[in-house]
C-alpha positions as a printed Julia matrix, in Angstrom:
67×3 Matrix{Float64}:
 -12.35  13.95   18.67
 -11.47  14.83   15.21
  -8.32  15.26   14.62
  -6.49  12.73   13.07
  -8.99  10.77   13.06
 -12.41  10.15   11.04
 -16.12   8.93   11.26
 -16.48   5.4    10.19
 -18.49   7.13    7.38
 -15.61   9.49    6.29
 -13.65   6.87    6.52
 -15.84   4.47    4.18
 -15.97   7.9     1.86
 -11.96   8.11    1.55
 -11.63   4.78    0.58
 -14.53   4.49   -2.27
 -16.44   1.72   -0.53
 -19.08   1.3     2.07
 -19.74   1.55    5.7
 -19.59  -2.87    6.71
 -16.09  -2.73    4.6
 -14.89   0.19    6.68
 -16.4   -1.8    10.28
 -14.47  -4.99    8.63
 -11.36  -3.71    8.44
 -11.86  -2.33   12.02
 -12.69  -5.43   13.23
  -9.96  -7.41   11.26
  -7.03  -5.07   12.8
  -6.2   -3.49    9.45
  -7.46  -0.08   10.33
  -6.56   1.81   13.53
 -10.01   2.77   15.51
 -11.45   3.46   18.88
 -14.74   3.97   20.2
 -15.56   7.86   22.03
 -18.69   9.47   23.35
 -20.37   6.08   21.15
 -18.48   6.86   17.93
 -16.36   5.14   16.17
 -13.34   6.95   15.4
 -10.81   5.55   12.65
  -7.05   6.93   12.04
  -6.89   9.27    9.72
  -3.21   7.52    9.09
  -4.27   4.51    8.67
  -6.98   5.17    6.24
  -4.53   6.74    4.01
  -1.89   3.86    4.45
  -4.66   1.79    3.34
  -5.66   3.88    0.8
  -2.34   3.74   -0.56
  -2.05   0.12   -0.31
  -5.45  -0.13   -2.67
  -3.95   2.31   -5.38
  -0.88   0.57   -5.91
  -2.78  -2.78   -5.87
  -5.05  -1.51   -8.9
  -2.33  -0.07  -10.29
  -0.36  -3.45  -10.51
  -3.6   -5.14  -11.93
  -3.84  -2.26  -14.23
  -0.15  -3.28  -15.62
  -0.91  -6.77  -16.15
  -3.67  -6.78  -17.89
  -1.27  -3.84  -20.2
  -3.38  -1.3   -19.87
């Protein structure tokens, strides 16, 4: 089951942080993920969206501090 979707570890790996973050935001709702043959798979979509969401956050911090 890999496509589309990632290991909890590629996930963590995507979004520069580690592998409790990652099983947070499962947990919280704010990544897509389902469990197959005992893995946890996470949506490849929704890493990215929140990916996305984490750039444009920095890069708003980035702007007020006028870098």
């Amino acid at each position: 089951m890999e496509n589309g979707y990632l290991t909890i570890a590629e996930a963590a790996r995507r979004l520069g942080c580690g592998l409790k973050w990652v099983y947070d935001l499962v947990k919280a709702g704010q990544l897509q993920a389902g469990k197959h043959d005992g893995l946890w798979w996470v949506s490849a979509g929704s890493v990215e969206a929140r990916r996305q969401t984490l750039l444009k956050r920095r890069e708003v911090q980035l702007k007020q501090r006028g870098a």
